[in-house]
N, C-alpha and C positions, 0 to 999 in steps of 0.2 A: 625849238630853241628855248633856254633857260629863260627865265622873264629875267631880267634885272633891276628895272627901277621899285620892283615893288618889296624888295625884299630891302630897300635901304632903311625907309624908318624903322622899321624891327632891328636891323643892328644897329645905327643909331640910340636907340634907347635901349637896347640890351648891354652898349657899352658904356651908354652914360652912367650903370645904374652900379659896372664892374666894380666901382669904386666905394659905392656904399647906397644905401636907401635916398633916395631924394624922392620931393614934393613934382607937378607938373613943371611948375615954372621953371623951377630948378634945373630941371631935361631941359626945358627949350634955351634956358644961356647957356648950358652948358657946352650942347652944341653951336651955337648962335660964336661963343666963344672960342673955341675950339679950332672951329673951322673959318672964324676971320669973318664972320657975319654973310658968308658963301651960303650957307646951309642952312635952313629954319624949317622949325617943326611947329606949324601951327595950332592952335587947339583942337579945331575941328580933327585934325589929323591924330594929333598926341592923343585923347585920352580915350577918341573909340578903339586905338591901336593898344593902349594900357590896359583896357577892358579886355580886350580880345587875350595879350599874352596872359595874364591873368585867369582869365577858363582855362587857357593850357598848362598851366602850370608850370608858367616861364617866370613869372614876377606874382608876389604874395602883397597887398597892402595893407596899413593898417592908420586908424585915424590918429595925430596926435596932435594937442594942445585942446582936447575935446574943453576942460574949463576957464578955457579964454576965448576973445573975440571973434578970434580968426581961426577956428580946426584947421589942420589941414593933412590930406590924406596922403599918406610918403608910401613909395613902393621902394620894393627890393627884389634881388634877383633868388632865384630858388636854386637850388643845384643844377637842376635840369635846366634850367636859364643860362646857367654858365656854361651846361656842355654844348644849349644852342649857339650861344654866343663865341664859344671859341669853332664849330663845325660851321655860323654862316662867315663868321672873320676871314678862316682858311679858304673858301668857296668866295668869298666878296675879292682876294686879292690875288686868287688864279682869272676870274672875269677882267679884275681890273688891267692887268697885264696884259690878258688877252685882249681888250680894249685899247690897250695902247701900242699894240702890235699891228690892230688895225689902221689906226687913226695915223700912223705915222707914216711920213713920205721916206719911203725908201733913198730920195735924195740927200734926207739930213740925215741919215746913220750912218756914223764915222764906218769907214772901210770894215772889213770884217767885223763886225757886229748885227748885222741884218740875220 
């Protein structure tokens, strides 16, 4: 069987990132917004996963505001980040279907639709 839950924060952060380069925090409201405070990417979670697509060459970072207070280190998606991200999107929304194909009672699907 495909694993499922483990591949959500990779797209998670692979789509928050569709949009442009952000910082960690940045990822977790993103989603945190997004998804209606449903969903959260913790730290522990977010930036061993940030490190990881980053060896593969999903997301590139680089530091910025190195001469003020606060650095902070923003990632961005690589090309190959975007063709992960659109190949796990496709794959994350035939699971999800099929997930909800399981989960439903065949009593609440209007007439021919089952």
């Amino acid at each position: 069987m495909d694993p499922l839950l483990p591949s959500v924060p990779t797209l998670l952060v692979l789509r928050a990132l569709e949009d442009g380069p952000a910082h960690g925090y940045r990822i977790t409201r993103w989603v945190d917004e997004r998804s209606d405070g449903v969903l959260a990417l913790k730290q522990g979670t977010l930036y061993p996963l940030l490190h990881q697509l980053e060896k593969k060459g999903l997301v590139v970072s680089q530091w910025e505001g190195l001469g003020s207070d606060r650095p902070m280190k923003v990632y961005a998606l690589t090309d190959v980040g975007r063709q992960r991200l659109h190949q796990e999107r496709a794959a994350w929304q035939k699971k999800s279907i099929a997930v909800g194909r399981v989960l439903t009672n065949p009593a609440e699907v209007p007439h021919g639709l089952a």
